[in-house]
C-alpha positions as CSV (number, residue, x, y, z in Angstrom):
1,X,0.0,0.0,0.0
2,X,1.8,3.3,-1.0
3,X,2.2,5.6,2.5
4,X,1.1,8.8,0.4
5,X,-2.2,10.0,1.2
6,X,-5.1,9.3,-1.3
7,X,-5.5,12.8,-4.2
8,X,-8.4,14.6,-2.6
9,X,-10.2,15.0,-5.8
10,X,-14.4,13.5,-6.1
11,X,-14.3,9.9,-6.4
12,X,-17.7,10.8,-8.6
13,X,-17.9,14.2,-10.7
14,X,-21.1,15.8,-9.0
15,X,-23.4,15.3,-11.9
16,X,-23.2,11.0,-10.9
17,X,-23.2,11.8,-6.9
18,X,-26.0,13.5,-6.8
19,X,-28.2,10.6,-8.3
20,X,-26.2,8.2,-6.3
21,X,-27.1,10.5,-3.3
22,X,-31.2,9.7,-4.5
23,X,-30.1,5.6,-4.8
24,X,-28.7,5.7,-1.2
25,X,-31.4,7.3,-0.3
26,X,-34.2,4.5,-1.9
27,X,-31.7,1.5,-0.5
28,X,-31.7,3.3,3.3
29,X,-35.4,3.8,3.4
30,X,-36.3,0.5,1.9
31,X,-33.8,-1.0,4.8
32,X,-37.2,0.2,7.5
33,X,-40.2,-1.2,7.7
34,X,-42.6,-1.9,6.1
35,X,-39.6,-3.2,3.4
36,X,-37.3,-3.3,6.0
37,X,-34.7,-5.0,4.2
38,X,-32.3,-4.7,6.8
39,X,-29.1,-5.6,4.5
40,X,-29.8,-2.7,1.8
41,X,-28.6,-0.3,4.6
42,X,-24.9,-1.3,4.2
43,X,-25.0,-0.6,0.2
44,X,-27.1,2.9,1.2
45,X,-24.5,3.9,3.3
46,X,-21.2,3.2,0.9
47,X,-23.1,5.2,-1.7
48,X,-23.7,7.8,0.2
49,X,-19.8,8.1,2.0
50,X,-18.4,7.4,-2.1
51,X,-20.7,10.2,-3.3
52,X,-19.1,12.5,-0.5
53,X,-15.7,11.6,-0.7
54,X,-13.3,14.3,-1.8
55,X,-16.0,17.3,-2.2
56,X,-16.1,20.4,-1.5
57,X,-18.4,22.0,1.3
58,X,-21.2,23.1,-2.0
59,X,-21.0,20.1,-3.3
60,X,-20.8,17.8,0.0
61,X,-24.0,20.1,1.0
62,X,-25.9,19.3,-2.3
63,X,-24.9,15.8,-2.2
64,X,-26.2,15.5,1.7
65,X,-29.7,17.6,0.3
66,X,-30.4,15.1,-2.3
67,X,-30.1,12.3,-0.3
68,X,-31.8,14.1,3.7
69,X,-34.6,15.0,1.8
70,X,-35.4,12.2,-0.6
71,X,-35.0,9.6,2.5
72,X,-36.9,11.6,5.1
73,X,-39.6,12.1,2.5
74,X,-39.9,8.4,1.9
75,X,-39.2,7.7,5.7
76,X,-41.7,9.9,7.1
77,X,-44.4,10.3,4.1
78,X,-47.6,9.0,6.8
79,X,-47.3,12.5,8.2
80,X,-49.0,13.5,5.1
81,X,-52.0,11.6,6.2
82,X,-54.5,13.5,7.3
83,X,-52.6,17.1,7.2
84,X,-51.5,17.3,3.7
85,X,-48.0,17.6,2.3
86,X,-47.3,20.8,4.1
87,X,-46.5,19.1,6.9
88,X,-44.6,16.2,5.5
89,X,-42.8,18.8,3.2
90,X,-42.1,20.8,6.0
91,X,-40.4,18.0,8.5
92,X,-38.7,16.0,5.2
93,X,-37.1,19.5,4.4
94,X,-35.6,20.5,8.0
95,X,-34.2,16.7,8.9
96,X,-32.9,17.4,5.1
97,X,-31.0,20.0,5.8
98,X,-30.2,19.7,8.9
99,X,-28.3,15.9,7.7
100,X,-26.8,17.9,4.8
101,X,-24.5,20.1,7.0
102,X,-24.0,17.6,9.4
103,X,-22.8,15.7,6.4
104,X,-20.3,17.8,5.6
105,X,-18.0,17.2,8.3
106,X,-17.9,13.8,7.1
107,X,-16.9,15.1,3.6
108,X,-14.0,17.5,5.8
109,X,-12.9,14.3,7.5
110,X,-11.7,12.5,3.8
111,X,-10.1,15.7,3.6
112,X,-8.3,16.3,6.5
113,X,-7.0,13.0,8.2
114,X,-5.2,11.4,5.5
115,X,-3.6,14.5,5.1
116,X,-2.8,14.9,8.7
117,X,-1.8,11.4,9.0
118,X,-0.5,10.3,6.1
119,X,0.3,6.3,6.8
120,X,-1.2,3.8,5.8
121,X,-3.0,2.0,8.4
122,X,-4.0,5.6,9.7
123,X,-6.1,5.8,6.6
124,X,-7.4,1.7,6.6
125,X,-8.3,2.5,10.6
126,X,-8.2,6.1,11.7
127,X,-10.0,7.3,8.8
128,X,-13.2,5.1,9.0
129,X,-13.2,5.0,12.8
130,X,-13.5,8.8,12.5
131,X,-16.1,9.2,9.5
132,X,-17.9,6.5,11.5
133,X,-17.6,8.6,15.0
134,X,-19.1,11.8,12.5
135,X,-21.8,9.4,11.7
136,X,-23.0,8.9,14.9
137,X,-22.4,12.2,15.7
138,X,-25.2,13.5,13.2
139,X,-27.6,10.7,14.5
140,X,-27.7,12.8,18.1
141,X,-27.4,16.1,16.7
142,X,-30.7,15.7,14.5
143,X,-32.0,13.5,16.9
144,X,-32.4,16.5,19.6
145,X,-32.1,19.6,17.8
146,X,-34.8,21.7,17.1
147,X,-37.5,21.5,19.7
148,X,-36.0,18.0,21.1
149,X,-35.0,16.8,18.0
150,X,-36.3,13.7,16.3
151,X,-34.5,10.6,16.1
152,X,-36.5,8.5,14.2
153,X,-33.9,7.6,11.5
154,X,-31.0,6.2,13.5
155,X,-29.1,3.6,11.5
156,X,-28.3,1.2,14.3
157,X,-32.5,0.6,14.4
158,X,-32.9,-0.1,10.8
159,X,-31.6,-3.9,12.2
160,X,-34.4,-4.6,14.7
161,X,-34.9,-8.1,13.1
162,X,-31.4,-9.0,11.7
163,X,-28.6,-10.4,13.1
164,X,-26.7,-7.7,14.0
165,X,-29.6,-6.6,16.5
166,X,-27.9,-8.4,19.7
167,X,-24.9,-5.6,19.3
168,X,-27.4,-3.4,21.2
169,X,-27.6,-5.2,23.9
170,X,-23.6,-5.1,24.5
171,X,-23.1,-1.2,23.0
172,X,-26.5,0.5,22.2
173,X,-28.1,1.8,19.4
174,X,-25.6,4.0,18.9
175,X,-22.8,1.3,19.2
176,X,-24.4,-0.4,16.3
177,X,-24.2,2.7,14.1
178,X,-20.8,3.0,14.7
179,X,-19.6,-0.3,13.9
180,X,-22.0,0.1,10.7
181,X,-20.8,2.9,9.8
182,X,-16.9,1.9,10.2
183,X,-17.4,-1.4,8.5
184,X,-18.6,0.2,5.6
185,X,-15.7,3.0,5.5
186,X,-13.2,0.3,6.1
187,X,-14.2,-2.0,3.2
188,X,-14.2,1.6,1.1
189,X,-10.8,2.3,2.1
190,X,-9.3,-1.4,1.3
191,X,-10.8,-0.9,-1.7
192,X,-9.7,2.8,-2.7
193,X,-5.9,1.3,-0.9
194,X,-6.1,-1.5,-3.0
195,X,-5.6,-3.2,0.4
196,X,-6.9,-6.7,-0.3
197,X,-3.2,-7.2,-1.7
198,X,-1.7,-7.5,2.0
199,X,-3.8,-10.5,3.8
200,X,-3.3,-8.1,7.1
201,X,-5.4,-5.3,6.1
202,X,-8.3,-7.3,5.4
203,X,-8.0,-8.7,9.2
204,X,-10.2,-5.3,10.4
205,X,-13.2,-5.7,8.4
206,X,-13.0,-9.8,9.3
207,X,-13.2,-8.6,12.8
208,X,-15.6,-6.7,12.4
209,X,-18.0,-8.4,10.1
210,X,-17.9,-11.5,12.6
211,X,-18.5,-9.4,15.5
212,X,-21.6,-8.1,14.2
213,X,-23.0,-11.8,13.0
214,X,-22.0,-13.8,16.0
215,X,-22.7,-11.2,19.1
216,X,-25.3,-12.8,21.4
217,X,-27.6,-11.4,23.9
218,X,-26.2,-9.5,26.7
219,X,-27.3,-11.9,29.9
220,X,-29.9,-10.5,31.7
221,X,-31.9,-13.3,35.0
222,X,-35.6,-14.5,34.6
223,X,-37.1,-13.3,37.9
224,X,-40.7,-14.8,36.8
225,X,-43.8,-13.6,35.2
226,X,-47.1,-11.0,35.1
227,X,-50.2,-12.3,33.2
228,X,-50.5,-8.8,31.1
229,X,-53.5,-8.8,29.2
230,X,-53.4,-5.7,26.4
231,X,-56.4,-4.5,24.6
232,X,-56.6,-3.0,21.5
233,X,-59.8,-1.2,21.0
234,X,-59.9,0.1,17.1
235,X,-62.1,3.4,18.7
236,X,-62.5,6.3,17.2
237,X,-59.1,7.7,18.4
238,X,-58.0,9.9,15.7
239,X,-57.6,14.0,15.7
240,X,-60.3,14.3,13.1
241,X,-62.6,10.7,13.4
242,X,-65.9,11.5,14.6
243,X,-66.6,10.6,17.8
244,X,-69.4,11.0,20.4
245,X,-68.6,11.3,24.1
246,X,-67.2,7.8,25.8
247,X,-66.9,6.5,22.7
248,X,-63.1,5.3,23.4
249,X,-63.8,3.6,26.4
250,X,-66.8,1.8,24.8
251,X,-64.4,0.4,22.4
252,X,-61.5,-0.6,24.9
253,X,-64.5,-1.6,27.2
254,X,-66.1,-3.9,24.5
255,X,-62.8,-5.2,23.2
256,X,-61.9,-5.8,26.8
257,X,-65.0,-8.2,27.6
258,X,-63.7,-11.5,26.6
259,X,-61.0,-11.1,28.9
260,X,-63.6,-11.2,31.5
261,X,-62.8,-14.3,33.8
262,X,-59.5,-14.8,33.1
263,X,-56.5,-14.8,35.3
264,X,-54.9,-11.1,35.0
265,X,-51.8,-9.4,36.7
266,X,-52.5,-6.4,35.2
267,X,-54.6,-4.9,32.1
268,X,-53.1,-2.7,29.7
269,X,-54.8,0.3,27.5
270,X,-53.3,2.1,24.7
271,X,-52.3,6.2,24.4
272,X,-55.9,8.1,24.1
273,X,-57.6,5.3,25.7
274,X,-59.7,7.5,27.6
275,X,-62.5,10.3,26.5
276,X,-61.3,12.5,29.8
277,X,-59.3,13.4,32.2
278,X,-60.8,10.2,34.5
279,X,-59.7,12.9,37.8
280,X,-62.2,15.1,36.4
281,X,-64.9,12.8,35.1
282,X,-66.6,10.9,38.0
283,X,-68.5,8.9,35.8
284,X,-65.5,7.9,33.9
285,X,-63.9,7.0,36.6
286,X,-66.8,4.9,38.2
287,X,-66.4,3.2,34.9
288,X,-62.8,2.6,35.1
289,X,-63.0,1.4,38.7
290,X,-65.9,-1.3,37.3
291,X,-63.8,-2.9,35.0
292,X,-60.7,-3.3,37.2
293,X,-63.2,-4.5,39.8
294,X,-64.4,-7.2,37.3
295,X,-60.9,-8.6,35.8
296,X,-59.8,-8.5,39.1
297,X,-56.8,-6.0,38.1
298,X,-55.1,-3.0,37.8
299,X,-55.8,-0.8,34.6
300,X,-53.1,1.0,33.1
301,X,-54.6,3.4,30.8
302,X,-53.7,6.7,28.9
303,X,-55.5,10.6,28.7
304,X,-54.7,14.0,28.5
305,X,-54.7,15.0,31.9
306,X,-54.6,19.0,33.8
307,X,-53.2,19.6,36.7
308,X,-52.8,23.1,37.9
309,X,-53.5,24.4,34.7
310,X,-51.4,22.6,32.8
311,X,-52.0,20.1,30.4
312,X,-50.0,15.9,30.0
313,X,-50.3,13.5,28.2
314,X,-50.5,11.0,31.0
315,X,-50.4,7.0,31.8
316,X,-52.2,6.5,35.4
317,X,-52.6,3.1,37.2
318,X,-56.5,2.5,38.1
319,X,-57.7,0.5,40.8
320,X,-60.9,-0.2,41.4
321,X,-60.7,2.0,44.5
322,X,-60.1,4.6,42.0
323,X,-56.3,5.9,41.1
324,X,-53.6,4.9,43.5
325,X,-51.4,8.2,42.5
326,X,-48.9,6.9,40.1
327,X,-48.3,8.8,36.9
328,X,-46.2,8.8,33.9
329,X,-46.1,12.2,31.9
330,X,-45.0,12.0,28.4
331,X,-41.4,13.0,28.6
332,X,-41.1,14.2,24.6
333,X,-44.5,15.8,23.7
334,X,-44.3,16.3,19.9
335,X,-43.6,19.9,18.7
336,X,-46.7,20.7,16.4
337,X,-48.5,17.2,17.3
338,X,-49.0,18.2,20.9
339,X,-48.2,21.4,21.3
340,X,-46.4,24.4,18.9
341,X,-43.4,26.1,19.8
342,X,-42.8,29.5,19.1
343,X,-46.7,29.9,18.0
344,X,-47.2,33.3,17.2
345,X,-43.9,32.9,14.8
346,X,-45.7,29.9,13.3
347,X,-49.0,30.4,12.9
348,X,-48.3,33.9,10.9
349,X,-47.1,31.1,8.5
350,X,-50.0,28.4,8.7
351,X,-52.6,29.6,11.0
352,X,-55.0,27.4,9.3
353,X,-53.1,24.1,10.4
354,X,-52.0,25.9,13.8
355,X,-55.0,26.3,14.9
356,X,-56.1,22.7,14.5
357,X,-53.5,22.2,17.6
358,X,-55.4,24.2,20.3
359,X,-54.1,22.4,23.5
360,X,-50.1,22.5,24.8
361,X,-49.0,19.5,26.1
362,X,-45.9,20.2,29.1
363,X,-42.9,17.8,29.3
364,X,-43.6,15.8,32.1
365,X,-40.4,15.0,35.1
366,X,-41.7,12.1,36.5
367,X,-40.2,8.6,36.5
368,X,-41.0,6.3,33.1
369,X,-42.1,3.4,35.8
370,X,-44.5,2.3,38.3
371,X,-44.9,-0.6,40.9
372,X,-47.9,-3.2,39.9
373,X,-47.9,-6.0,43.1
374,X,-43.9,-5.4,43.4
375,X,-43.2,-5.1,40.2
376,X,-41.6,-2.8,38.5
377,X,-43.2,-2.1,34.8
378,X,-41.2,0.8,32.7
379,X,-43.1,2.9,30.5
380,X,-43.3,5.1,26.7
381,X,-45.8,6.5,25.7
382,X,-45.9,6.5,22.0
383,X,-43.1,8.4,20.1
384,X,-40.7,8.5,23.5
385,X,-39.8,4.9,22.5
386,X,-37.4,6.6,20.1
387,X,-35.6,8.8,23.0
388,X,-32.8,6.7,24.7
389,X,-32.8,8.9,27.7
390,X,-36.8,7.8,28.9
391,X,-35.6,3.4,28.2
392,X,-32.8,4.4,30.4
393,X,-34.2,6.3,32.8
394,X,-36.7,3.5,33.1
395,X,-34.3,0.8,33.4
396,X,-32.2,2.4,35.9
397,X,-35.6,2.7,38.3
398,X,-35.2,-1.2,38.1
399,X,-38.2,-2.0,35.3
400,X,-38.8,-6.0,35.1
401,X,-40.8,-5.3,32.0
402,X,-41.6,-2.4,29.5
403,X,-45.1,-0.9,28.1
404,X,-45.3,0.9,25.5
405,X,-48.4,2.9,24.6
406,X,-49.5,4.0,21.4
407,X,-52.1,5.9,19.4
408,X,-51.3,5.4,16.1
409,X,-55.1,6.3,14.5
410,X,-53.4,9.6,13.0
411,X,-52.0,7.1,10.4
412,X,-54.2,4.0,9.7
413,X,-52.8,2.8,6.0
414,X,-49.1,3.7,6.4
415,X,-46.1,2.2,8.0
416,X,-45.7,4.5,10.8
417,X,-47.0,1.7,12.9
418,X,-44.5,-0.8,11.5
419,X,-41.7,1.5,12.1
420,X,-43.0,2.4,15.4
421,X,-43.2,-1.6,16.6
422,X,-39.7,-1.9,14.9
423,X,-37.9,0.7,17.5
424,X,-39.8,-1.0,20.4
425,X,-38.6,-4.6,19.0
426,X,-35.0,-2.8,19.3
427,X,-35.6,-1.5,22.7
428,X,-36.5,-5.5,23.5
429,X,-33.0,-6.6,22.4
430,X,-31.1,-3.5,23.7
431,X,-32.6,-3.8,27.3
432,X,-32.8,-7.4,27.6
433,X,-37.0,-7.2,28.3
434,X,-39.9,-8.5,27.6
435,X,-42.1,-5.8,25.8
436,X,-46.0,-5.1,25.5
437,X,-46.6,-2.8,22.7
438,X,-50.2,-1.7,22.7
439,X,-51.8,0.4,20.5
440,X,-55.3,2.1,19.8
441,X,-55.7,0.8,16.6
442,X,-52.5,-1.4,16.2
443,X,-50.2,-2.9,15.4
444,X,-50.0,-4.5,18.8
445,X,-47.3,-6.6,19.7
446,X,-45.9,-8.8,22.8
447,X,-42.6,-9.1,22.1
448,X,-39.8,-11.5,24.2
449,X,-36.4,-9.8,25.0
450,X,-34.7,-11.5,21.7
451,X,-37.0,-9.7,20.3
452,X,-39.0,-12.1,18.7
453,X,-42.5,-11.9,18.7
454,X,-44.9,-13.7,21.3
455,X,-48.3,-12.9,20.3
456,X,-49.8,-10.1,17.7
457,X,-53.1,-8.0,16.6
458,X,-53.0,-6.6,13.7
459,X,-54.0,-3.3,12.4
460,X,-57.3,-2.4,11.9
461,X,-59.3,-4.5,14.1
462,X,-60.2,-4.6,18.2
463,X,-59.0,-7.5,20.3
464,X,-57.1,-8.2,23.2
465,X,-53.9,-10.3,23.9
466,X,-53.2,-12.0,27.2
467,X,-50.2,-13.9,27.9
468,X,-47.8,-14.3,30.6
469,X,-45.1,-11.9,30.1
470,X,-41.4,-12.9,31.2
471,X,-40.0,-10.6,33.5
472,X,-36.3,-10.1,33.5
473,X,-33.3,-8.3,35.9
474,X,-30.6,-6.5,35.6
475,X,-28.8,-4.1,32.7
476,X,-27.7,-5.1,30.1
477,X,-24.2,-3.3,29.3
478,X,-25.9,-1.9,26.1
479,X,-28.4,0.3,28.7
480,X,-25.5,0.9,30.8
481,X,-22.6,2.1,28.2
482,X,-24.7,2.9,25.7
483,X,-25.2,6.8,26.6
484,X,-21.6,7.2,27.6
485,X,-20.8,5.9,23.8
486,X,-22.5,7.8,22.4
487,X,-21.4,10.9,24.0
488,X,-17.5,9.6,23.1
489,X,-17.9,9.1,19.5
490,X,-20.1,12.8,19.7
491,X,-17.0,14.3,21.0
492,X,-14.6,12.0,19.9
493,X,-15.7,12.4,16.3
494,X,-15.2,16.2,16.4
495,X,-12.2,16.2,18.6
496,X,-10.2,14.2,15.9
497,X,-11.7,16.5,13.0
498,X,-10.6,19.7,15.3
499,X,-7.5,18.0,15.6
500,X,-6.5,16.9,12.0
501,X,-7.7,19.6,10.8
502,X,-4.7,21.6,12.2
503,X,-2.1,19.0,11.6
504,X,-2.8,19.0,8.2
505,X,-2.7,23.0,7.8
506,X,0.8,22.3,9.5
507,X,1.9,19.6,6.8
């Protein structure tokens, strides 16, 4: 392998990178549900790192715009459901361009470290392991930046049912990324080094590549079982279905009935189970208190909730004395879903579909878990599945099992749903738990902690599943590590751009 660095010249003039930009794009979102075709996200990502290769910052920028806003359109096209293609338009634009100028640094690290470091083996190892680190670094910036961010798009989760899933357990979503990410680069560089000649260099990517395949589940200990029974009622749960008053609960009631009899540990409801706030409405709380008298059971159900003025999205544990005082607060409302930030800004712009959002949901600060008979069951309610920092917060509060509930009737007839059960599949594997994924209009999904699935409703219809639910302790070292490697390859990534960037203006 010759020691000089590589000419930083395109590998691809930009007229070819910017259509190569659109193919990555097609492979990555086809590598998510409902295709998920978890192996297209390996070719998605080479095209992507050979169209940025040796650009400058216009072109690395056009190149990362073709390919943000062609995948987030495909990614996230339910949004357009109900609210048009403003909104979709809108969201596919921002994650666009925010991944185009994240992308860039990726484009200034094939610039700068083989020129900073000109050997060999700094450019087989160093090179990818920083491109990688960049990688990862884009995933957190995008996925909390504006208004909280959104990390729905993280590479590591497009592998909730491949092989490679079990790496979460051991180094976390973000772990998984990574090694993705640098697998990928590596094989780029062997081939750009003409490596394969020297047996040695192709010892890496072995590594690697066998790593990835043969990982196995963190350990975690079977401490016993809850008889979870989750119903999925199919009401009338959407922002613009029609509905008359207790029409929710008469679904999730009727859906419910069969269950009647049966040997329960605790009964599970989805997000927007409930017409009203149940600590306002006596008579839906006489209601409530009926059906957990007659299963003989808890309820854990879901409603927008006030307290002192303000307004949650909140999951309460029912008794049939009424509510025992534990509460989970959705940690990540979502900006113009459940409430708007910066309104007055924002409805100048669209005050037709800012209006539509007249209530604004608070972040709530209390703990993702509560305690059914000794037991401790962590929560998500809907899209906070996707935010690491609610599974760990959970985990760390000792949760033997995880529920996750949903209110997917914004987006019957898409894949949000799919993608949605994908993540919580993920969260399975990473955290070594069993998972009951409940929805309001599915689909619903119990799912063991390797992530394969126990029992399943499927979209579109009201039913119930009941089942006993394996409950696990301790953390997995993917739940433990996982945030603190993250934040090295943040700063790690940009650390060695900062610092080859000024060796190389010495050389």
């Amino acid at each position: 392998m010759p020691d000089s660095p590589a000419r930083q010249r395109p590998l691809l003039p930009l007229s070819l990178a910017l259509p190569v930009a659109a193919l990555a794009a097609l492979l990555m979102n086809l590598s998510y549900p409902d295709a998920a075709v978890w192996a297209l996200a390996f070719p998605a990502t080479a095209l992507l790192l050979v169209a940025l290769i040796g650009r400058r910052v216009g072109g690395a920028l056009a190149v990362g715009l073709v390919y943000g806003v062609i995948f987030f359109g495909l990614l996230v096209s339910f949004t357009s459901r109900y609210l048009g293609p403003l909104p979709w338009a809108a969201l596919s634009v921002l994650e666009g361009v925010l991944t185009a100028v994240a992308l860039i640094l990726i484009t200034l690290a094939y610039r700068w470290i083989p020129t900073a470091f000109p050997g060999a083996w700094a450019r087989l190892l160093l090179l990818p392991a920083v491109v990688a680190a960049l990688w990862v670094g884009r995933e957190v910036f995008v996925g909390s930046w504006p208004y909280g961010g959104f990390p729905w798009a993280r590479l590591g989760m497009s592998q909730a049912e491949s092989p490679l899933a079990p790496v979460t357990s051991w180094i976390g979503v973000s772990g998984l990324s990574f090694l993705m990410v640098f697998l990928v680069a590596l094989l780029i560089q062997v081939i750009r080094e003409r490596a394969w000649r020297r047996p040695t260099a192709l010892i890496a990517p072995v590594i690697v590549t066998v790593a990835l395949l043969i990982t196995p589940l963190f350990p975690t200990t079977v401490t016993g079982s809850m008889r979870i029974a989750a119903v999925q009622g199919n009401g009338p749960s959407g922002y613009f279905d029609e509905r008359q008053p207790y029409s929710l609960i008469d679904a999730q009631t009727d859906a419910t009935e069969p269950l009647y009899g049966e040997d329960v540990d605790l009964l599970v409801w989805p997000e927007g189970s409930l017409d009203f706030d149940p600590f306002q409405s006596d008579s839906l709380a006489r209601r409530m208190s009926a059906i957990t008298s007659r299963i003989g059971a808890p309820l854990l159900a879901n409603a927008a909730t006030e307290r002192e003025g303000l307004f949650y999205n909140t999951s309460l544990l029912w008794t049939e004395d009424g509510g025992d005082g534990q509460l989970h607060d959705k940690r990540h409302p979502v900006p113009f879903g459940e409430y708007v930030p910066d309104r007055a800004f924002f409805n100048a712009l669209a005050p037709d579909l800012i209006g539509l959002i007249q209530r604004e949901y608070t972040p709530g600060t209390n703990p993702p878990v509560i305690d059914v008979d000794g037991v401790r069951v962590g929560l998500a309610i809907c899209f906070d599945v996707i935010y690491d920092d609610v599974i760990s917060e959970g985990m760390a509060e000792g949760a033997e099992v995880l529920v996750f509930q949903t209110n997917n009737a914004d987006f019957r007839g898409t894949n949000e749903n799919l993608q949605q059960l994908a993540f919580a599949r993920m969260r399975a594997i990473e955290t070594g738990r069993s998972v009951v994924n409940i929805s309001t209009v599915g689909t619903s999904q119990i799912i063991r902690p390797d992530g394969s699935t126990v029992s399943s409703l499927d979209a579109g219809k009201a039913g119930a599943l009941l089942e006993d639910v394996e409950l696990r302790s301790g953390l997995t070292a993917g739940v433990v590590t996982g945030p603190w490697i993250q934040t090295l390859l943040l700063w790690g990534g940009l650390g060695a751009l900062a610092f080859g960037w000024l060796r190389a203006r010495r050389r």
